[in-house]
Chimera marker file (.cmm) of the C-alpha trace (Angstrom):
<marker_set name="trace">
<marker id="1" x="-16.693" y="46.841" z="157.297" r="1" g="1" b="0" radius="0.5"/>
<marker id="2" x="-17.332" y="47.132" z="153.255" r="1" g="1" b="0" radius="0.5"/>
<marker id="3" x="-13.785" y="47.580" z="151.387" r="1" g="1" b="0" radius="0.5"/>
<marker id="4" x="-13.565" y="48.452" z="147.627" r="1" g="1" b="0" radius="0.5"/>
<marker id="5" x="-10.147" y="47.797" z="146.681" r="1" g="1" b="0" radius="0.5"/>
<marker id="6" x="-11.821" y="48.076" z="142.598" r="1" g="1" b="0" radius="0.5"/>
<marker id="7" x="-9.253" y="50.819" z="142.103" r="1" g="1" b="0" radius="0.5"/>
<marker id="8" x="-6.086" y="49.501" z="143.959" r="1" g="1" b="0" radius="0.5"/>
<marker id="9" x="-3.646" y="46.912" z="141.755" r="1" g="1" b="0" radius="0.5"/>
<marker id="10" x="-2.489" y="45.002" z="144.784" r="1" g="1" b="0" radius="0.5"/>
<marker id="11" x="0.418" y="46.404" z="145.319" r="1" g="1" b="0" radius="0.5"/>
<marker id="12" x="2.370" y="47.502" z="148.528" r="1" g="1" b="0" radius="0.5"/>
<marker id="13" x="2.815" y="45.442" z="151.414" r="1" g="1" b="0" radius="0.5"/>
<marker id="14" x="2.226" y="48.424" z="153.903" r="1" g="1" b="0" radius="0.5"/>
<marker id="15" x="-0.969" y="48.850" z="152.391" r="1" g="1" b="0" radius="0.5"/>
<marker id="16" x="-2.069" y="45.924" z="152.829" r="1" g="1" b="0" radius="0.5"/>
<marker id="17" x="-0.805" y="45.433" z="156.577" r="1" g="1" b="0" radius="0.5"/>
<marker id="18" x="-3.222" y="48.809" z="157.031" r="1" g="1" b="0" radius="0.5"/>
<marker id="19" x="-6.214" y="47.417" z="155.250" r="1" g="1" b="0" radius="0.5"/>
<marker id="20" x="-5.569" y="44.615" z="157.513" r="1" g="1" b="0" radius="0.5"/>
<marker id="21" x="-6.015" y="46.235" z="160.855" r="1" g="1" b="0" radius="0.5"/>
<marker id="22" x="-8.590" y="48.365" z="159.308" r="1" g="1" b="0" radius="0.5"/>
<marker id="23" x="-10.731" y="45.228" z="159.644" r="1" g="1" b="0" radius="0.5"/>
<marker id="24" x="-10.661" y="44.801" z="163.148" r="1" g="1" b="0" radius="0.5"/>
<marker id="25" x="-11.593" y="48.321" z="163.826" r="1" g="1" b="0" radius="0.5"/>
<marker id="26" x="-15.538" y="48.632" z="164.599" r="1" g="1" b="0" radius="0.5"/>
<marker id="27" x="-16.118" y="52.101" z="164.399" r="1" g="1" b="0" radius="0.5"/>
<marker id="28" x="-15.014" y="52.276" z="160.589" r="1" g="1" b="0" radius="0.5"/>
<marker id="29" x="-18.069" y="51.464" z="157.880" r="1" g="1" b="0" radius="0.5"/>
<marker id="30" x="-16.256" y="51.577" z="154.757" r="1" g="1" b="0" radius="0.5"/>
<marker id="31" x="-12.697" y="51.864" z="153.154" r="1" g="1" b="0" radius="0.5"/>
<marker id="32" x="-12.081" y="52.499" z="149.858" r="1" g="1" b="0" radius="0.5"/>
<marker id="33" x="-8.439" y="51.937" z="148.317" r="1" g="1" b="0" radius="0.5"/>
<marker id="34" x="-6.856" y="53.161" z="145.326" r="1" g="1" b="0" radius="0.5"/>
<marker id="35" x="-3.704" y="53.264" z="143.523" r="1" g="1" b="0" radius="0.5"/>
<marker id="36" x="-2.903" y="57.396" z="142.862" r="1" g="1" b="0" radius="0.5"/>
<marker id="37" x="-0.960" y="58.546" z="139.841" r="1" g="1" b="0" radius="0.5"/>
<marker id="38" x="2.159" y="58.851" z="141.386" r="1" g="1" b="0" radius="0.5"/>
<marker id="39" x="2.940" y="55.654" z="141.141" r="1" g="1" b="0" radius="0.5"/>
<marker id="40" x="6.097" y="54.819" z="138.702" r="1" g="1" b="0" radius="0.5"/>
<marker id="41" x="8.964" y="52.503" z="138.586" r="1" g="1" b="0" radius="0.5"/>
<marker id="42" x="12.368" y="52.607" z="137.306" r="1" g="1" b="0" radius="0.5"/>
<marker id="43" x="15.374" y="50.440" z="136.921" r="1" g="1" b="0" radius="0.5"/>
<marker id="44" x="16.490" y="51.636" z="140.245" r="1" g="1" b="0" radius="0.5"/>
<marker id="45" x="13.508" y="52.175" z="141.983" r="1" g="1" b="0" radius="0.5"/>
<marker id="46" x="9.870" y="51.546" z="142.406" r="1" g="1" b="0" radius="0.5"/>
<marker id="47" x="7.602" y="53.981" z="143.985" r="1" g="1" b="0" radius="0.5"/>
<marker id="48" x="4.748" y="52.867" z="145.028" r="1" g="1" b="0" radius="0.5"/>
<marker id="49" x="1.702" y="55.380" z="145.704" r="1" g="1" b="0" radius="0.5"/>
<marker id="50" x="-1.621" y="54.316" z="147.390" r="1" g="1" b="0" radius="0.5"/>
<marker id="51" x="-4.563" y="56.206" z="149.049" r="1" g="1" b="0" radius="0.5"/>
<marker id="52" x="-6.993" y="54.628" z="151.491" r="1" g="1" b="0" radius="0.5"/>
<marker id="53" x="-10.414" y="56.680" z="152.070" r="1" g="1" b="0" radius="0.5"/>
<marker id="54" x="-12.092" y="56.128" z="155.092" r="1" g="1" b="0" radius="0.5"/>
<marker id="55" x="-15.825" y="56.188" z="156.225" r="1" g="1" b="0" radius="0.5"/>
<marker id="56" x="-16.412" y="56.013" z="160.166" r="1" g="1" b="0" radius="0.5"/>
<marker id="57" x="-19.774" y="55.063" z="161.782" r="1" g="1" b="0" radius="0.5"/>
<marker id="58" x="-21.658" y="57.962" z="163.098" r="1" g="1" b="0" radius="0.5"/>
<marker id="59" x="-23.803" y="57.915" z="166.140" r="1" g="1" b="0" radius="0.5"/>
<marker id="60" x="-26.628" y="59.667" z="167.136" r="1" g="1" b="0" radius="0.5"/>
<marker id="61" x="-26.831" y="61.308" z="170.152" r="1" g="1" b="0" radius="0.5"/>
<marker id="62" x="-30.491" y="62.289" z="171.202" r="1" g="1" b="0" radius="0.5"/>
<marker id="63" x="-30.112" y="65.358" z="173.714" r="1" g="1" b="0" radius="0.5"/>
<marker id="64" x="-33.010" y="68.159" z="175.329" r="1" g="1" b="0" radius="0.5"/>
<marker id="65" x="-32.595" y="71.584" z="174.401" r="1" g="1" b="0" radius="0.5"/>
<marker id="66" x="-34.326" y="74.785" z="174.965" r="1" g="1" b="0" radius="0.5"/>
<marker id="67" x="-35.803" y="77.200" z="172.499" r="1" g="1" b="0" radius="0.5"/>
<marker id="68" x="-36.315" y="80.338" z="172.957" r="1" g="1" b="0" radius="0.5"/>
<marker id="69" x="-34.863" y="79.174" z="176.352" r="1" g="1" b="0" radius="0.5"/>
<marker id="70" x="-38.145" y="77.915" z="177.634" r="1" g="1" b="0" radius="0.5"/>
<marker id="71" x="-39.501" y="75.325" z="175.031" r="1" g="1" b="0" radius="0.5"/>
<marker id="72" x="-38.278" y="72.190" z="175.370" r="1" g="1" b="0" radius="0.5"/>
<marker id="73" x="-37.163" y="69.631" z="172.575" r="1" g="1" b="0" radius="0.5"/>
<marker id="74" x="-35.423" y="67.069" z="170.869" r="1" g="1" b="0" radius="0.5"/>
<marker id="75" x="-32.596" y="67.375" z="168.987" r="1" g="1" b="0" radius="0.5"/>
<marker id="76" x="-30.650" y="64.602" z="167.390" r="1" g="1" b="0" radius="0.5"/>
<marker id="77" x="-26.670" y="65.188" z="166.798" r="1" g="1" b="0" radius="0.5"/>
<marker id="78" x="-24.853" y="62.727" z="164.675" r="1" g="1" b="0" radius="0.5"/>
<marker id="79" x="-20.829" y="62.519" z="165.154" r="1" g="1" b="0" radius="0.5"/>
<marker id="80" x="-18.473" y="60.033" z="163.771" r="1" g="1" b="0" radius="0.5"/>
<marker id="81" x="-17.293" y="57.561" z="166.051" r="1" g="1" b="0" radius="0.5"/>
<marker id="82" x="-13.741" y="58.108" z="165.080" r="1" g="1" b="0" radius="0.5"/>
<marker id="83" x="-11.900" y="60.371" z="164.339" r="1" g="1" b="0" radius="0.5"/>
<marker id="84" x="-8.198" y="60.407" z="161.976" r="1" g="1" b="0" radius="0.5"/>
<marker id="85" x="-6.796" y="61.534" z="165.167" r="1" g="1" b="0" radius="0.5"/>
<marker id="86" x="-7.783" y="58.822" z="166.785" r="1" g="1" b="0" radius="0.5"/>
<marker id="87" x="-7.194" y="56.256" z="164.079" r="1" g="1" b="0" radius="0.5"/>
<marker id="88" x="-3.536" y="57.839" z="164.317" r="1" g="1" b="0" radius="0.5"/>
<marker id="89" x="-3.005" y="57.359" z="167.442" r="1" g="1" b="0" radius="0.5"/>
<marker id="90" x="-4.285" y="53.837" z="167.562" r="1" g="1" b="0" radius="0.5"/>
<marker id="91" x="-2.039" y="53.160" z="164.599" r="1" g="1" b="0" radius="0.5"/>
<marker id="92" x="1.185" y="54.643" z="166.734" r="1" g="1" b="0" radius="0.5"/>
<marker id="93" x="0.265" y="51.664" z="169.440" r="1" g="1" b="0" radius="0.5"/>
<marker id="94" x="0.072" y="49.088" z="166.654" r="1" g="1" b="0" radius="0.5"/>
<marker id="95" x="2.734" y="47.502" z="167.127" r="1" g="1" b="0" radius="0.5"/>
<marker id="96" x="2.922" y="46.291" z="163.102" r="1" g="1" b="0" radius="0.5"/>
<marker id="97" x="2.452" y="49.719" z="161.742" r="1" g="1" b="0" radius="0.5"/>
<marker id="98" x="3.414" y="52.533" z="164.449" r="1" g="1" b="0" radius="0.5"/>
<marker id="99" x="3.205" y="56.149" z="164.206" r="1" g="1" b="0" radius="0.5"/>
<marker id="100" x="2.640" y="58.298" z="161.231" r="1" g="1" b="0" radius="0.5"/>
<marker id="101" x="5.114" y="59.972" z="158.889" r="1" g="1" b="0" radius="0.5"/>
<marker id="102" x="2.900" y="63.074" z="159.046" r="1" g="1" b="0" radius="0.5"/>
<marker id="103" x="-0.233" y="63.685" z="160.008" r="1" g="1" b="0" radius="0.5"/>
<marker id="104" x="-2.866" y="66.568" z="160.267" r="1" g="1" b="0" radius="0.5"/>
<marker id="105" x="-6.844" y="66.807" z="160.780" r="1" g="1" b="0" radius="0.5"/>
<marker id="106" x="-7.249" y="65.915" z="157.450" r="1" g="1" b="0" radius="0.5"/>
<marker id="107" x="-4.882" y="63.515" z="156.507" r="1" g="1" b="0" radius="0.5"/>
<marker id="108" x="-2.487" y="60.758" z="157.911" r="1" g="1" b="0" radius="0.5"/>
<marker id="109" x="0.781" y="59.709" z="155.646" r="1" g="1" b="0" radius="0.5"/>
<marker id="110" x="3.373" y="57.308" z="155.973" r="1" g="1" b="0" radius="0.5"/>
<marker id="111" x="6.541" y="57.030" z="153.807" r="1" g="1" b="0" radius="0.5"/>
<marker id="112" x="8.210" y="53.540" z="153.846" r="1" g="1" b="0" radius="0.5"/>
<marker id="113" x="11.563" y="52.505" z="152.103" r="1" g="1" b="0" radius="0.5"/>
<marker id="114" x="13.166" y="49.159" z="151.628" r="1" g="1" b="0" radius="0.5"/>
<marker id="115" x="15.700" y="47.882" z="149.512" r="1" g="1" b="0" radius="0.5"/>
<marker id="116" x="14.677" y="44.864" z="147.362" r="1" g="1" b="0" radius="0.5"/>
<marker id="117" x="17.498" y="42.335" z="145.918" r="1" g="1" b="0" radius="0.5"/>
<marker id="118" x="15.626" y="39.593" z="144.105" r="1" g="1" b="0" radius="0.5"/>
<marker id="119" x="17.068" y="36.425" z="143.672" r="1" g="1" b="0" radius="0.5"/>
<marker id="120" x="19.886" y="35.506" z="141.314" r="1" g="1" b="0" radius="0.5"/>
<marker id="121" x="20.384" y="39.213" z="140.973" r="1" g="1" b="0" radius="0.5"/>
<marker id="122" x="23.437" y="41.255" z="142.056" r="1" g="1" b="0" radius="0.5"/>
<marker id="123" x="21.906" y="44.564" z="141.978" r="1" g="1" b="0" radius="0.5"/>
<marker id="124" x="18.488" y="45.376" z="143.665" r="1" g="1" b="0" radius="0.5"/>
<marker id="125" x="16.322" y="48.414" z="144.215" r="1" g="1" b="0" radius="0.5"/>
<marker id="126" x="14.911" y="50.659" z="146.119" r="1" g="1" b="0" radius="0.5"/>
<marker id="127" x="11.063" y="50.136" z="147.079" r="1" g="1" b="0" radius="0.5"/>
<marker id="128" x="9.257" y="53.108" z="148.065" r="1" g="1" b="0" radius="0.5"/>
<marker id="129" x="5.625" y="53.210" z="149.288" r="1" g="1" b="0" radius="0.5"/>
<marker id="130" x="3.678" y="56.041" z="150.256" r="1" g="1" b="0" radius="0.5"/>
<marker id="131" x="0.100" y="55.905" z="151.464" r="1" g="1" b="0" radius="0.5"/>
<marker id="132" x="-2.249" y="58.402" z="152.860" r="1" g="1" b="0" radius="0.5"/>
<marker id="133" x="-5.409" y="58.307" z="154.519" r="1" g="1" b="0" radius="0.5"/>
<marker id="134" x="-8.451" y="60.745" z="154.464" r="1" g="1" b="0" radius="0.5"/>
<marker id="135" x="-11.240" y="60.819" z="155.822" r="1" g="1" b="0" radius="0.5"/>
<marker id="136" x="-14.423" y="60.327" z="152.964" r="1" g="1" b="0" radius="0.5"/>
<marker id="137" x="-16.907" y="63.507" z="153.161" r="1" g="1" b="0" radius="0.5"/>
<marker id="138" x="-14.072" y="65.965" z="153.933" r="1" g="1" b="0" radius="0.5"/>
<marker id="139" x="-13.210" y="68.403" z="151.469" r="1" g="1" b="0" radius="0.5"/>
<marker id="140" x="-10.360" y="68.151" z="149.018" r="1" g="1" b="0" radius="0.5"/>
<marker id="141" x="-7.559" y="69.458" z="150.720" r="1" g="1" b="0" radius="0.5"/>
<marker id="142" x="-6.813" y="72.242" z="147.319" r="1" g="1" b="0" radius="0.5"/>
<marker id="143" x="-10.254" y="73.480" z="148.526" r="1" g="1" b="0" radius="0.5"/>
<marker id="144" x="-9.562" y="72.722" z="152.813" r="1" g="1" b="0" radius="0.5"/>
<marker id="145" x="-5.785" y="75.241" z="152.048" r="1" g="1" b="0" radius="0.5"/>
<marker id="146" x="-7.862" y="77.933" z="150.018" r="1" g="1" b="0" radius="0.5"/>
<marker id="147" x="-9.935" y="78.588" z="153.195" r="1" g="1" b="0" radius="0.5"/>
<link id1="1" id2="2" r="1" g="1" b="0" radius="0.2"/>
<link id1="2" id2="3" r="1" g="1" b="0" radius="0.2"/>
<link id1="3" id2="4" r="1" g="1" b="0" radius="0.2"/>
<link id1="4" id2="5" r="1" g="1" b="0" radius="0.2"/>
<link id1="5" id2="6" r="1" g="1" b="0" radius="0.2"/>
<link id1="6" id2="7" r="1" g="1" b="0" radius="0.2"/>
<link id1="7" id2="8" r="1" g="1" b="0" radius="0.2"/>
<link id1="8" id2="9" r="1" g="1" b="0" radius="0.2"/>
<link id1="9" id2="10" r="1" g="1" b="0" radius="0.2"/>
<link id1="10" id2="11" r="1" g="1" b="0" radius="0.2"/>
<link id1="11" id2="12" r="1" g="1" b="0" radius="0.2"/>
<link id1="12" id2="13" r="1" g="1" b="0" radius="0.2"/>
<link id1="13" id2="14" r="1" g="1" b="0" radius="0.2"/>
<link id1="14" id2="15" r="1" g="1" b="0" radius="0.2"/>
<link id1="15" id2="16" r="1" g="1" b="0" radius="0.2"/>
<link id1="16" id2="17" r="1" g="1" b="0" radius="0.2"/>
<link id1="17" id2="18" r="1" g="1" b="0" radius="0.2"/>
<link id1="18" id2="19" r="1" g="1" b="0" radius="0.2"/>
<link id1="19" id2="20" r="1" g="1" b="0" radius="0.2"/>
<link id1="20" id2="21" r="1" g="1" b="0" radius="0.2"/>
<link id1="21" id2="22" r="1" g="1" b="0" radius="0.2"/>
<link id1="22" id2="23" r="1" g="1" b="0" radius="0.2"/>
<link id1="23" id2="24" r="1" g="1" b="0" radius="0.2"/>
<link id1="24" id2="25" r="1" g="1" b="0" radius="0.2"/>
<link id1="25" id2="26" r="1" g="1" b="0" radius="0.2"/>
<link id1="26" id2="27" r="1" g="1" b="0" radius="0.2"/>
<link id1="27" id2="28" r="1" g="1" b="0" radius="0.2"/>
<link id1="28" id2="29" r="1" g="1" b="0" radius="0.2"/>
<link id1="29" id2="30" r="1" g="1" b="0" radius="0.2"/>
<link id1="30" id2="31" r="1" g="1" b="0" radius="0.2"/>
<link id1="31" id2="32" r="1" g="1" b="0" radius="0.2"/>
<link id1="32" id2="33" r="1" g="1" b="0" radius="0.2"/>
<link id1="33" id2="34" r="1" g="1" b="0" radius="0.2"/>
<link id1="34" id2="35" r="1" g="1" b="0" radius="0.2"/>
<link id1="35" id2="36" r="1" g="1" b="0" radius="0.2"/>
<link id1="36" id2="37" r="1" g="1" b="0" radius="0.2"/>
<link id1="37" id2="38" r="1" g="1" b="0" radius="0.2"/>
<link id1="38" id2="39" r="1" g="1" b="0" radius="0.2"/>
<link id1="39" id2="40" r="1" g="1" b="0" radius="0.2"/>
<link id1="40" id2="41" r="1" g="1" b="0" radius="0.2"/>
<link id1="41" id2="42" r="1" g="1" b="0" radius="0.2"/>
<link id1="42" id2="43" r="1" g="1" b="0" radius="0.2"/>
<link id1="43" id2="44" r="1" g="1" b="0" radius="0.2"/>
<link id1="44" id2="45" r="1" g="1" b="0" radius="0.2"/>
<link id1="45" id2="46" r="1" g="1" b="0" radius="0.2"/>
<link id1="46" id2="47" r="1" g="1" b="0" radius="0.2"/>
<link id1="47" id2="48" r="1" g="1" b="0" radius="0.2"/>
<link id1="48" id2="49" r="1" g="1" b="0" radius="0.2"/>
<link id1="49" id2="50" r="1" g="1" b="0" radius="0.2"/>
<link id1="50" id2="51" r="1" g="1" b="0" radius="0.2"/>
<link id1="51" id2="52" r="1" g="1" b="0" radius="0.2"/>
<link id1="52" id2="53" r="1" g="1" b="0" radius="0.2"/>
<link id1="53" id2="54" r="1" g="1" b="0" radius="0.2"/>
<link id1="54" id2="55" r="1" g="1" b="0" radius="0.2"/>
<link id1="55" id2="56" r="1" g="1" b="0" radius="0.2"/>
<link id1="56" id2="57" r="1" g="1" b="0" radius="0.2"/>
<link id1="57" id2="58" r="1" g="1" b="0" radius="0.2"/>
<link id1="58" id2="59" r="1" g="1" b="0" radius="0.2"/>
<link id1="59" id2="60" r="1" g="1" b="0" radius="0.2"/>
<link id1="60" id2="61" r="1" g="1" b="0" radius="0.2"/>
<link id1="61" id2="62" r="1" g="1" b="0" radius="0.2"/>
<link id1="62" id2="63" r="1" g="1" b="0" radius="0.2"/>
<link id1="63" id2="64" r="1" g="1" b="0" radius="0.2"/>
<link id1="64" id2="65" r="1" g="1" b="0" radius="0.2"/>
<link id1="65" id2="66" r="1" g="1" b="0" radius="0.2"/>
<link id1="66" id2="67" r="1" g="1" b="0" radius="0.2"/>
<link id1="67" id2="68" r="1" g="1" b="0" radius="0.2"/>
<link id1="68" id2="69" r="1" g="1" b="0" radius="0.2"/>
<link id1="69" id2="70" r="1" g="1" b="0" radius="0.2"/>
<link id1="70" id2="71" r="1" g="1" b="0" radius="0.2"/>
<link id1="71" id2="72" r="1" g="1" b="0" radius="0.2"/>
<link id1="72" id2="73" r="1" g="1" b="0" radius="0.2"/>
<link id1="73" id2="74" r="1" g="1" b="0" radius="0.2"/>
<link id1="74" id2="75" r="1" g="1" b="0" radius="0.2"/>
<link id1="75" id2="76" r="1" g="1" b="0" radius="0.2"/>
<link id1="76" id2="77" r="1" g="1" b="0" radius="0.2"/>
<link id1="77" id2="78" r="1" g="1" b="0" radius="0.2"/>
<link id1="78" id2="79" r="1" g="1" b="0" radius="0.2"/>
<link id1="79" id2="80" r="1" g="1" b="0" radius="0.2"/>
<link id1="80" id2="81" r="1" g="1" b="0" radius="0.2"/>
<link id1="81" id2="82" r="1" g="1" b="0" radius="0.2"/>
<link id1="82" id2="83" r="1" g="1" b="0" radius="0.2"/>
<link id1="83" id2="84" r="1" g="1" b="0" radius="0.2"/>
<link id1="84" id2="85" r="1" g="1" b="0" radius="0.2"/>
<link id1="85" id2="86" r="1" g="1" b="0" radius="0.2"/>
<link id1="86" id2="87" r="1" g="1" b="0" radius="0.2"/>
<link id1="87" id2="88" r="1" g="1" b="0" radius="0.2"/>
<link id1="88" id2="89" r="1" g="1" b="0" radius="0.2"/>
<link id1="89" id2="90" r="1" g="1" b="0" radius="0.2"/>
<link id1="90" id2="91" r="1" g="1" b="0" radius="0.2"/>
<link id1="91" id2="92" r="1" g="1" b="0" radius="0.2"/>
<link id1="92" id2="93" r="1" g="1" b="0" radius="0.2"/>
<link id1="93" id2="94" r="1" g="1" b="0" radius="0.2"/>
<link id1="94" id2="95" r="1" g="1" b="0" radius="0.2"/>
<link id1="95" id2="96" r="1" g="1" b="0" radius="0.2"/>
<link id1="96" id2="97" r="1" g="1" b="0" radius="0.2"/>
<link id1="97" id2="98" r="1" g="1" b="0" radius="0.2"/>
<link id1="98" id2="99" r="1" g="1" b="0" radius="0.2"/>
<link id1="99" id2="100" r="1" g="1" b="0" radius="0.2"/>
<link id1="100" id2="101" r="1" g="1" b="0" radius="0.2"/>
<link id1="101" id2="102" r="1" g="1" b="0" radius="0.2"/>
<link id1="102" id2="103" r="1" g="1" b="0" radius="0.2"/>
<link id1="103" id2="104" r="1" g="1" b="0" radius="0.2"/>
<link id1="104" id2="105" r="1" g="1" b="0" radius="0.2"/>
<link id1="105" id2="106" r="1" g="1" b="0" radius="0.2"/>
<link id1="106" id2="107" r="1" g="1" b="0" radius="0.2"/>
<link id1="107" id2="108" r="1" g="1" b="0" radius="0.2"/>
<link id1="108" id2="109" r="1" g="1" b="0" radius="0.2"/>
<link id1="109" id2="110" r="1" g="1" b="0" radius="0.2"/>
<link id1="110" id2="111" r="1" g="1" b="0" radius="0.2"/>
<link id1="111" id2="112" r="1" g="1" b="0" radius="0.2"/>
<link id1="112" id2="113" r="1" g="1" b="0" radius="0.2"/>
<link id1="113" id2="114" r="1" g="1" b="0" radius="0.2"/>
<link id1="114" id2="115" r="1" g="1" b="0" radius="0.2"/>
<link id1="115" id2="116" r="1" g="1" b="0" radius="0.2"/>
<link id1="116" id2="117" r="1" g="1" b="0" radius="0.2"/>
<link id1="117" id2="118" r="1" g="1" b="0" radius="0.2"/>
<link id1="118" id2="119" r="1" g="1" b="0" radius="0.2"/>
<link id1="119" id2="120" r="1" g="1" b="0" radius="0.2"/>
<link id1="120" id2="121" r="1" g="1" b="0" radius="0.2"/>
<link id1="121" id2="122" r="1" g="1" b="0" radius="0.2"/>
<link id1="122" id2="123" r="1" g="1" b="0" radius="0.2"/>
<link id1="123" id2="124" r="1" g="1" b="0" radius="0.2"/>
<link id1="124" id2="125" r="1" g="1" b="0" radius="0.2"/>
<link id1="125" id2="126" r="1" g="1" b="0" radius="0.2"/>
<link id1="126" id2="127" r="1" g="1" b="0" radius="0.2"/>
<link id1="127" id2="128" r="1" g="1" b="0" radius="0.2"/>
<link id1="128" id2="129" r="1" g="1" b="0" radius="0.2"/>
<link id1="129" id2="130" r="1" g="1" b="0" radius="0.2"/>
<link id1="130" id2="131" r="1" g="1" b="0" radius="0.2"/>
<link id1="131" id2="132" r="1" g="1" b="0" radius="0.2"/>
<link id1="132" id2="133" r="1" g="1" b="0" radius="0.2"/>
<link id1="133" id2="134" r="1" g="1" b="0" radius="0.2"/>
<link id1="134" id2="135" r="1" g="1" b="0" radius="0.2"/>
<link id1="135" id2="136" r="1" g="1" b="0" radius="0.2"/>
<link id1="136" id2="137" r="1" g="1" b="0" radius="0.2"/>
<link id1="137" id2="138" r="1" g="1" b="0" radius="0.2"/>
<link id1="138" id2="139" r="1" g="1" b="0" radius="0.2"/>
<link id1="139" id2="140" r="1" g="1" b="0" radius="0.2"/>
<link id1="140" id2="141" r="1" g="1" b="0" radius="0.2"/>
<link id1="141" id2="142" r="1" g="1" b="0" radius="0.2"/>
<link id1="142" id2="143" r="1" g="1" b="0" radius="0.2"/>
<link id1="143" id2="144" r="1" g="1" b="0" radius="0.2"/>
<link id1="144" id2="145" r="1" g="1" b="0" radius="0.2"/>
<link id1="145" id2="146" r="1" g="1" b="0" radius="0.2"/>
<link id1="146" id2="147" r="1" g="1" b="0" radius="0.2"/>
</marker_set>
């Protein structure tokens, strides 16, 4: 698997538990992570925003069909080997990262929220992280809800 993290600061410990198991996974080619322009902090919060854009392999599938009805030939389909689907649902087994937050055929989110007291320090705050997943070579979803 090829991952671009060129984009992505580092932060978010969620993220980086995802990229993580994103490794092991053998039908995914590439990943891409970046930070989005949500993210902001304040004095008694952080919010965290990340996206992660996934490529999966695609196979070809080489199958006899009929012209015509009567003339025979070849025809080669290419799917991916994954789908987000299925990427969610193996992520709801995981036993580190479970199931989504929200997800739909374009798009898997989670929302995590911890509270962070440093040391030496009587107040903390509140870390949020949210990252979302999509699939690369699907539409923008303002395009995918105009349909």
């Amino acid at each position: 698997m090829n991952l671009d993290t060129s984009k992505w600061s580092g932060e978010g410990e969620f993220t980086h538990r995802l990229v993580e198991t994103l490794k092991d996974i053998s039908e995914i080619e590439f990943v891409r992570v970046e930070d989005a322009a949500a993210t902001r902090a304040d004095s008694g919060y952080s919010f965290i925003s990340n996206e992660l854009y996934v490529r999966f392999v695609v196979r070809r599938r080489v199958a006899v069909a009929r012209r015509f009805g009567v003339i025979p030939f070849r025809q080669v389909t290419e799917e991916p080997a994954m789908t987000l689907a299925d990427l969610g649902r193996l992520f709801e087994s995981h036993d580190r990262i479970g199931p989504p937050d929200y997800s739909d055929e374009g798009m898997i989110q989670y929302l995590k929220t911890e509270r962070v007291i440093p040391p030496y320090q009587t107040r903390g705050y509140k870390l949020v992280e949210l990252v979302r997943i999509y699939r690369i070579g699907d539409p923008p979803r303002r395009e995918a809800s105009r349909r």
